[in-house]
C-alpha positions, 0 to 999 in steps of 0.5 A: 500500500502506498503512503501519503506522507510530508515531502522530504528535501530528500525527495529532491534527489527522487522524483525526476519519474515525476517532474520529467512530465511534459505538463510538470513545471519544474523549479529551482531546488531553492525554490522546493526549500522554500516552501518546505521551510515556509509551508511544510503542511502544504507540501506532501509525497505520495510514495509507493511500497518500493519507495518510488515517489508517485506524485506530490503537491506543493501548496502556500498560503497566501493574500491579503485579509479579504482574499487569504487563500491557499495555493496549489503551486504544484501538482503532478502524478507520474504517468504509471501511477495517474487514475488512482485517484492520488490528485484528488486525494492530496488536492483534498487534503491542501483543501482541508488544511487551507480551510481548517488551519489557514482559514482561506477563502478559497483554493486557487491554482493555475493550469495551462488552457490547453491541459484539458485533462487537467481542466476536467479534473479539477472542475470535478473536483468543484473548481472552476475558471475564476479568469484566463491569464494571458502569456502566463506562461510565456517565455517558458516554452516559446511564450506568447502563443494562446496555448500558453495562456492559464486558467485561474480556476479557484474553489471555495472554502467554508469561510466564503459561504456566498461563494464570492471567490468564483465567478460564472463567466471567468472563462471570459475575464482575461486578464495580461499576466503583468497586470496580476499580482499573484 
């Protein structure tokens, strides 16, 4: 049986099965660090039996008073071990720990427009397009082309029972990646 457990520095030297993905955006090791100092309760490591790492969530919490939130910075699966629900289940858990310990408002992360899979994955999980960021990515890969456009897609907590942090039409409010502040 595999474990859900805290991600380890350790695990830097580990998860390369992981981050080799083509949708996996893959950051500096001081990058990783700092969330672990900063948030180590938001950052966890699905790990098989054998000890392969299957997957991992890296989460912050973040904002200002009236839009305090958690953030999925990033999560991936490797592709021998997707459809075993591991997403879902470390998606759950940042929610509860922004809802319960950091009393965000909602929980937001960024996804490449042309990543559908991931799109419908999260919109069954309950989230849905808050805005469209234009060039997000850009200057990553090729920059400036659509594809390389986000989706700023958000799901609220129990401390927005109005549901202010979603919007209906967000697929429709775009926005330049310079004028957001993240």
């Amino acid at each position: 049986m595999s474990v859900l457990r805290p991600f380890r520095a350790t695990d830097l030297f580990a998860f390369n099965n992981i981050n080799l993905d083509v949708w996996t955006e893959t950051y500096s090791i001081t990058f990783y660090l700092s969330y672990l100092s900063r948030w180590p309760d938001l950052c966890y490591l699905q790990e098989a039996p054998n000890g392969r790492a299957m997957a991992y969530v890296l989460g912050k919490a973040e904002g200002t008073h009236y839009d305090w939130h958690g953030h999925v910075t990033a999560i991936t699966v490797a592709p021998e071990y997707r459809r075993l629900s591991l997403a879902r289940n470390m998606m759950n858990l940042l929610e509860r720990i922004s809802d319960e310990v950091y009393k965000g408002f909602f929980v937001d992360l960024f996804v490449r427009c042309s990543n559908l899979v991931a799109i419908r994955m999260y919109e069954g999980m309950d989230y849905s397009v808050f805005r469209r960021i234009r060039q997000y990515y850009a200057g990553l890969v090729g920059g400036g082309r659509d594809d390389e456009d986000a989706f700023d897609m958000r799901k609220p907590l129990s401390r927005d029972p109005n549901r202010r942090s979603v919007r209906a039409n967000g697929r429709d409010m775009v926005f330049d990646a310079h004028d957001i502040t993240m």
